[in-house]
ZAROMI-524999 format. One line per 2 residues: number of its first residue (from 1); their letters; for each residue x, y, z of C-alpha. Coordinates in nm, 3 decimals, decimal comma, padded with zeros to 5 digits. Example, Ala and Ser with C-alpha at 12.3 -4.5 7.8 and 13.67 -1.06 7.14 Angstrom:
BEGIN
1 = AS = 01,230 -00,450 00,780; 01,367 -00,106 00,714;
This chain:
BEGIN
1 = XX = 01,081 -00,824 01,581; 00,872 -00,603 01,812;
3 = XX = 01,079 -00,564 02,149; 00,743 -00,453 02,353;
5 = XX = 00,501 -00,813 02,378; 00,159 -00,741 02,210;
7 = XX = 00,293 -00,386 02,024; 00,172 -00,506 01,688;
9 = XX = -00,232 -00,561 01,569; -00,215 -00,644 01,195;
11 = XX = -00,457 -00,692 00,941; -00,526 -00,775 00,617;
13 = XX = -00,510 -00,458 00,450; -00,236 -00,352 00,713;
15 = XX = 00,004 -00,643 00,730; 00,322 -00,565 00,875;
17 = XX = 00,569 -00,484 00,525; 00,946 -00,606 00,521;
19 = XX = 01,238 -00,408 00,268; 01,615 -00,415 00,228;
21 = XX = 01,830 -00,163 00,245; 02,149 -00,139 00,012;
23 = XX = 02,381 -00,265 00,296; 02,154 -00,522 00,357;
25 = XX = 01,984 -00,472 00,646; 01,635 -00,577 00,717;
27 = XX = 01,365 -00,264 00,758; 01,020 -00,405 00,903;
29 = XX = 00,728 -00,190 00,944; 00,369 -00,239 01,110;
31 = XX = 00,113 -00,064 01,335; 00,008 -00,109 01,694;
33 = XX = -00,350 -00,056 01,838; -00,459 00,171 02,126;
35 = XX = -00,805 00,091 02,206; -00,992 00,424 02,334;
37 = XX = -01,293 00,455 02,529; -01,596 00,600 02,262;
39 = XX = -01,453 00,540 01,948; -01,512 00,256 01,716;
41 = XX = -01,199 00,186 01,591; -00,864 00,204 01,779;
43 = XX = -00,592 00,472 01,746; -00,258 00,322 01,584;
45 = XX = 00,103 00,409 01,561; 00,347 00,302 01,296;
47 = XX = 00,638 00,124 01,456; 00,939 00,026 01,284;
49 = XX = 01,279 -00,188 01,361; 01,592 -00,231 01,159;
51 = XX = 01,805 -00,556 01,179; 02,228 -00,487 01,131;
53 = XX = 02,286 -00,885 01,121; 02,068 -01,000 00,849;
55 = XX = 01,769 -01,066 01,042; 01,892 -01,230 01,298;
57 = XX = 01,845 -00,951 01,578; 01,610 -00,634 01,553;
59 = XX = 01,660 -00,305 01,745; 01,450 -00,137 01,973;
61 = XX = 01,114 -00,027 01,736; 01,086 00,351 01,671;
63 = XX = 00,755 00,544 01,599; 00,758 00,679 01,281;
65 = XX = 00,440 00,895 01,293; 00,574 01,227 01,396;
67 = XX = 00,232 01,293 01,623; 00,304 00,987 01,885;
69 = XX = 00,164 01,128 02,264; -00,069 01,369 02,082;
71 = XX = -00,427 01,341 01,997; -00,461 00,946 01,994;
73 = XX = -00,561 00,877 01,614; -00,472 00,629 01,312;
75 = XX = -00,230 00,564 01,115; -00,213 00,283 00,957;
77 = XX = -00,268 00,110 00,571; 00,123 00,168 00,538;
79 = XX = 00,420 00,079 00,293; 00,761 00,080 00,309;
81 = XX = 01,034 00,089 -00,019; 01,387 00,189 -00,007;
83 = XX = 01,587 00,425 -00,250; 01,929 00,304 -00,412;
85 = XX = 02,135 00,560 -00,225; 01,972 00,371 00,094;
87 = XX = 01,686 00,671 00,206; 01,342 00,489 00,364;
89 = XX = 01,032 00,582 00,245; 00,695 00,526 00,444;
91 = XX = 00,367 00,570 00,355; 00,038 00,526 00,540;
93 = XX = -00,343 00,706 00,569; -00,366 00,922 00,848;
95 = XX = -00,633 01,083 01,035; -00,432 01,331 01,300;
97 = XX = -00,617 01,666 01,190; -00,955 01,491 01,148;
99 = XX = -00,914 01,353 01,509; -00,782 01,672 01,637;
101 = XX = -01,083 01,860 01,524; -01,343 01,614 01,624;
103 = XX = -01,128 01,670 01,996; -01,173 02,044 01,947;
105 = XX = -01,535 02,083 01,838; -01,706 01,802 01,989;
107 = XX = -02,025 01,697 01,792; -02,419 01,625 01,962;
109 = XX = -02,496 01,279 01,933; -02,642 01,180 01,627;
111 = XX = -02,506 01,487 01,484; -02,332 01,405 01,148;
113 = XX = -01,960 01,437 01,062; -01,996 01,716 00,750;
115 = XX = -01,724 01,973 00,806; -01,424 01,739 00,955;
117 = XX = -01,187 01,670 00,717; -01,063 01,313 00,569;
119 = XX = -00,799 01,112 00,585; -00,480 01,234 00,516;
121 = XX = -00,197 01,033 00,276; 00,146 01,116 00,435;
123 = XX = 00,476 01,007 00,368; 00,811 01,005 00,602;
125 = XX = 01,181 00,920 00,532; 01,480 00,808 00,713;
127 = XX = 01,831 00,951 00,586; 02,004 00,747 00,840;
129 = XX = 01,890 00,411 00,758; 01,619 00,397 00,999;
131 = XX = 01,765 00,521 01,313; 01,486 00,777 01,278;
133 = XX = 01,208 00,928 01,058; 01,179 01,342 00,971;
135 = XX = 00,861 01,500 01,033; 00,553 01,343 00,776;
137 = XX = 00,439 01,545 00,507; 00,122 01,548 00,333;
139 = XX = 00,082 01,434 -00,006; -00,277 01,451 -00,022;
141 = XX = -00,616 01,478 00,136; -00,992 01,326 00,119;
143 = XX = -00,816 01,007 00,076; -01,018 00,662 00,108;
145 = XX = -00,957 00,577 00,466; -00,915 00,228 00,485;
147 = XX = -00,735 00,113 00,131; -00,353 00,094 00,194;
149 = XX = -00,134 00,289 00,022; 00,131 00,191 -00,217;
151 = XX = 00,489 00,334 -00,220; 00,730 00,295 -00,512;
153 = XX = 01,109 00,470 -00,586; 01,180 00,556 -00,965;
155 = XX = 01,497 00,490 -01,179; 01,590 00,856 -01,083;
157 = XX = 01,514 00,831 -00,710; 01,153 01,022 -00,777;
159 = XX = 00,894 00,841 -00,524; 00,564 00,765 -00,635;
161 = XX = 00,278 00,728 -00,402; -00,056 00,533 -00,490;
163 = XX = -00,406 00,519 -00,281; -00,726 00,532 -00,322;
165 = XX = -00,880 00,906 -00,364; -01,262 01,002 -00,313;
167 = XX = -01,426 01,253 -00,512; -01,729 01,449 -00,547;
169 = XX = -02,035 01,213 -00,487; -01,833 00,920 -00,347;
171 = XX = -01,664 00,836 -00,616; -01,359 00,646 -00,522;
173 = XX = -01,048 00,575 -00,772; -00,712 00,511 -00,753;
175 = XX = -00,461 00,758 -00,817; -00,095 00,814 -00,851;
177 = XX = 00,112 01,142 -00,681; 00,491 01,185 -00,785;
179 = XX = 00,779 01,361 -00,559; 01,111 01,452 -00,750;
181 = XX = 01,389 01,307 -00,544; 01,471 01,478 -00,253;
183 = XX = 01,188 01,689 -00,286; 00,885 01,678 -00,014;
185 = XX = 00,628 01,808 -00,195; 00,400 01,610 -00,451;
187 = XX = 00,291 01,694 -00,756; -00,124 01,667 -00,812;
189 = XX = -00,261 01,292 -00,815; -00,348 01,168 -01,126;
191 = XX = -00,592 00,911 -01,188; -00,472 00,582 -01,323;
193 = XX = -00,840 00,489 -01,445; -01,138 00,714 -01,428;
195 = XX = -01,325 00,425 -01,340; -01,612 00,677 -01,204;
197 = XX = -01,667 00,382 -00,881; -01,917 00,571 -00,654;
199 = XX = -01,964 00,348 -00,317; -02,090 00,479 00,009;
201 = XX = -01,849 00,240 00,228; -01,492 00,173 00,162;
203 = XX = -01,362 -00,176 -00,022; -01,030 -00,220 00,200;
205 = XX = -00,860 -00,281 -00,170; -00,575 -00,047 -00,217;
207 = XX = -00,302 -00,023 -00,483; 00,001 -00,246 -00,609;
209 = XX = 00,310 -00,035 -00,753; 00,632 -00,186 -00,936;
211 = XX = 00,849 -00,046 -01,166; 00,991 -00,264 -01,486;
213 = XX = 01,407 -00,267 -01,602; 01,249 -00,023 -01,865;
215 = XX = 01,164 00,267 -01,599; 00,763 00,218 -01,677;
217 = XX = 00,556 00,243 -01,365; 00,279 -00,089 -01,329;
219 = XX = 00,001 -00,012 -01,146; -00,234 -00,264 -01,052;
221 = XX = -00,582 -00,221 -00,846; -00,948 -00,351 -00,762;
223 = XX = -01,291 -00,134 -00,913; -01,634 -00,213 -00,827;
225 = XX = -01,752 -00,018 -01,134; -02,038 -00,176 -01,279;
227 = XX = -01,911 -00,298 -01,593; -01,572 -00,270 -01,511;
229 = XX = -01,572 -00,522 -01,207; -01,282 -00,679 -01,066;
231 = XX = -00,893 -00,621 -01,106; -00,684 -00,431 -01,376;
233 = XX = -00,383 -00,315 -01,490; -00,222 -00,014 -01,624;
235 = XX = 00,147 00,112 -01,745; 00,283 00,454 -01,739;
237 = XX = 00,571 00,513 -01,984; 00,616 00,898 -01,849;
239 = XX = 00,665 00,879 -01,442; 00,326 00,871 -01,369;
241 = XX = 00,195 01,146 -01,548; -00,034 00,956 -01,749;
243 = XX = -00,149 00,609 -01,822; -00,215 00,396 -02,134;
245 = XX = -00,572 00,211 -02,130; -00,529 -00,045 -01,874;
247 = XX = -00,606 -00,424 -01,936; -00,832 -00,689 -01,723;
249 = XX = -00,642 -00,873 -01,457; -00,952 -01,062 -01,360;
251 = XX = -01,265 -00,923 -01,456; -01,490 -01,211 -01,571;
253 = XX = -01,883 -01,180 -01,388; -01,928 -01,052 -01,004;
255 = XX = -01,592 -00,968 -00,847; -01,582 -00,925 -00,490;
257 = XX = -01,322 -00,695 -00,354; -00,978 -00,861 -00,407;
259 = XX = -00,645 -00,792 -00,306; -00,362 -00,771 -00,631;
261 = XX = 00,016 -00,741 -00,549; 00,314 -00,610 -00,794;
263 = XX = 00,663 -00,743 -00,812; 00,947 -00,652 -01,030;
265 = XX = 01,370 -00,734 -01,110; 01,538 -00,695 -01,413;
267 = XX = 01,625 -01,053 -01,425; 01,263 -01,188 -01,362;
269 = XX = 01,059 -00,931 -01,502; 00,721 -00,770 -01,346;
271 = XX = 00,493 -01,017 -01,225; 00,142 -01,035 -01,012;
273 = XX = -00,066 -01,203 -00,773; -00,400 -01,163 -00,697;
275 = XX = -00,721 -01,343 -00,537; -00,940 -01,482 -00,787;
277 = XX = -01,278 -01,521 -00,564; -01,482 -01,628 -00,826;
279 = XX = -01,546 -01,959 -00,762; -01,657 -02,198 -00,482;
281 = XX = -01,282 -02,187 -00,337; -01,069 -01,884 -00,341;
283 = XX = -00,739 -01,916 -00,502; -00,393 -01,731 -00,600;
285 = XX = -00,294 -01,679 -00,934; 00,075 -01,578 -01,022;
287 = XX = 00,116 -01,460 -01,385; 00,361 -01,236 -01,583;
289 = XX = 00,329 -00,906 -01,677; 00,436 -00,714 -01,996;
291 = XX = 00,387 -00,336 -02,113; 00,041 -00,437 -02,257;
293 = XX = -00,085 -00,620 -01,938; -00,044 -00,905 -01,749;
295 = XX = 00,080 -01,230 -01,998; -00,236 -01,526 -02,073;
297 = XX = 00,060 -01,743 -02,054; 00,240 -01,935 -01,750;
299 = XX = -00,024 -01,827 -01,515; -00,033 -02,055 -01,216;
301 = XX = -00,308 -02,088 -00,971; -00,306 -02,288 -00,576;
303 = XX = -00,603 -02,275 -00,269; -00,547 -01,947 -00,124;
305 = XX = -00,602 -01,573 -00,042; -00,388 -01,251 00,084;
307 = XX = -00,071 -01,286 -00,201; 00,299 -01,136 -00,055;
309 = XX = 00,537 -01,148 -00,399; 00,872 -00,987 -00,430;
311 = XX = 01,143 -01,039 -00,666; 01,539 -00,986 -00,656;
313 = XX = 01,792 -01,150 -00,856; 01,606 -01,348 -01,051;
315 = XX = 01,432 -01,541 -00,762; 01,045 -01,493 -00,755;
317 = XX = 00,888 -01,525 -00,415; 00,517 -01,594 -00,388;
319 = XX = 00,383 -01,596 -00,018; 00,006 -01,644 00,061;
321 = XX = -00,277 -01,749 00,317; -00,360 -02,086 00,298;
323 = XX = -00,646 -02,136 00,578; -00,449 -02,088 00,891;
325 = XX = -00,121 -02,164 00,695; 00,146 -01,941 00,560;
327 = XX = 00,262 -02,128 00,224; 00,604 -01,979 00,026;
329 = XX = 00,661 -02,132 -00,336; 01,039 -02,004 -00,452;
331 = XX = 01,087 -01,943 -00,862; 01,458 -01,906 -00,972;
């Protein structure tokens, strides 16, 4: 897919994410690295390539990131979802004006970072099927700076946007920010949970998003609360501006941080994946999901971490990490 050899570093929490647009062509998204001398972590772009044939070719990748040759910074934790009238959607966690004023006002060493500002969640869309992105606009800030994002499109063509948001005293949740369609600015997050998860450090466990054939929004997500430990589930049945109580996913003694994933078609119905790290080998459950929360029935479990799932005309498609392999199980 990438044209330039070695112009893509993914990760777990930033694999590279695959949609389809209307016409059917293929949309892939990921991020490079840029290692730079004094920093930590490497600055990353978000590239991006578009396929005309059904996969069989990909263009030339674009940068989406309207801030490529500037201060070098990150962008990365990304998603990708396309709208029915065929508009692209990206979101990711960016850290251009926290880099640029770190650049500006250079620090002593040992001197701490109080006064730059967080991560950034922005989102950017294509109106001409990917031949190239608009400037990025910012949906929020003081966003948890390595727990990817989650991008979703409404019934109406409204686009959702889900990460995880710090608050006063470190108290990291997830949240949910609505855009009408065609609209660029957000409405104020709300929080899916106030699960009240203070943590000095950051989890790398972000968000799942999927809407059901009824228009209700399923969110899905990791908390480290104490008493609330491990994965849940919620349902909005107003866009996003609130959220009935939400219902244990996995939740049953210590759970390490754990990556969840969201699916949804009218003919299959809403369904998740997540790790289940519980016991002496890690595995992948599949189960279905209803309004009240994911279903204690059909639930199927194999060896395995890091869950893709997607769902289209009926077909379920369950992808996940299986040691070194890449396993696929097909459900029609």
């Amino acid at each position: 897919v990438n044209h330039i050899p070695g112009d893509a570093a993914p990760h777990d929490q930033a694999p590279a994410q695959v949609a389809l647009g209307p016409e059917g062509h293929v949309y892939v998204l990921w991020q490079n690295n840029t290692r730079i001398e004094g920093r930590r972590f490497p600055a990353s772009d978000l590239r991006f390539a578009r396929s005309v044939d059904g996969g069989k070719s990909f263009e030339p990748a674009i940068t989406v990131n309207d801030d490529a040759g500037d201060v070098p910074s990150s962008h990365t934790f990304h998603d990708l979802a396309v709208a029915a009238d065929g508009t692209i959607f990206v979101s990711w966690i960016d850290s251009r004006e926290r880099d640029r004023r770190s650049v500006a006002m250079p620090r002593h060493h040992g001197e701490g970072e109080d006064g730059l500002p967080g991560p950034e969640i922005r989102i950017a869309r294509s109106l001409d099927g990917g031949r190239s992105f608009g400037p990025s606009a910012v949906v929020d800030r003081e966003a948890c700076p390595c727990c990817r994002t989650a991008v979703a499109i409404g019934p109406d063509g409204s686009v959702y946007v889900a990460w995880r948001k710090v608050y006063d005293g470190n108290v990291r949740d997830v949240v949910v920010a609505r855009a009408d369609p065609g609209a660029s600015v957000f409405e104020p997050p709300v929080r899916v949970h106030a699960d009240g998860w203070s943590l000095d450090a950051c989890p790398h466990a972000g968000p799942a998003l999927a809407f059901d054939a009824a228009g209700r929004l399923h969110v899905a997500w990791y908390t480290g609360r104490e008493g609330r430990q491990g994965l849940h589930h919620a349902v909005s049945e107003d866009g996003g501006r609130s959220f009935a109580a939400p219902t244990p996913v996995l939740a049953r003694g210590p759970v390490p941080p754990s990556q969840v994933r969201l699916a949804a078609d009218p003919e299959s119905g809403v369904w998740l994946a997540w790790e289940d790290r519980s016991g002496d080998a890690g595995r992948v459950v599949l189960a279905a999901a209803g309004a009240g929360g994911p279903s204690r029935f059909r639930r199927e479990a194999v060896p395995g971490a890091s869950p893709g799932l997607a769902a289209a005309g009926g077909t379920l498609a369950l992808a996940w990490l299986d040691g070194e392999a890449v396993r696929l199980a097909i459900r029609h």
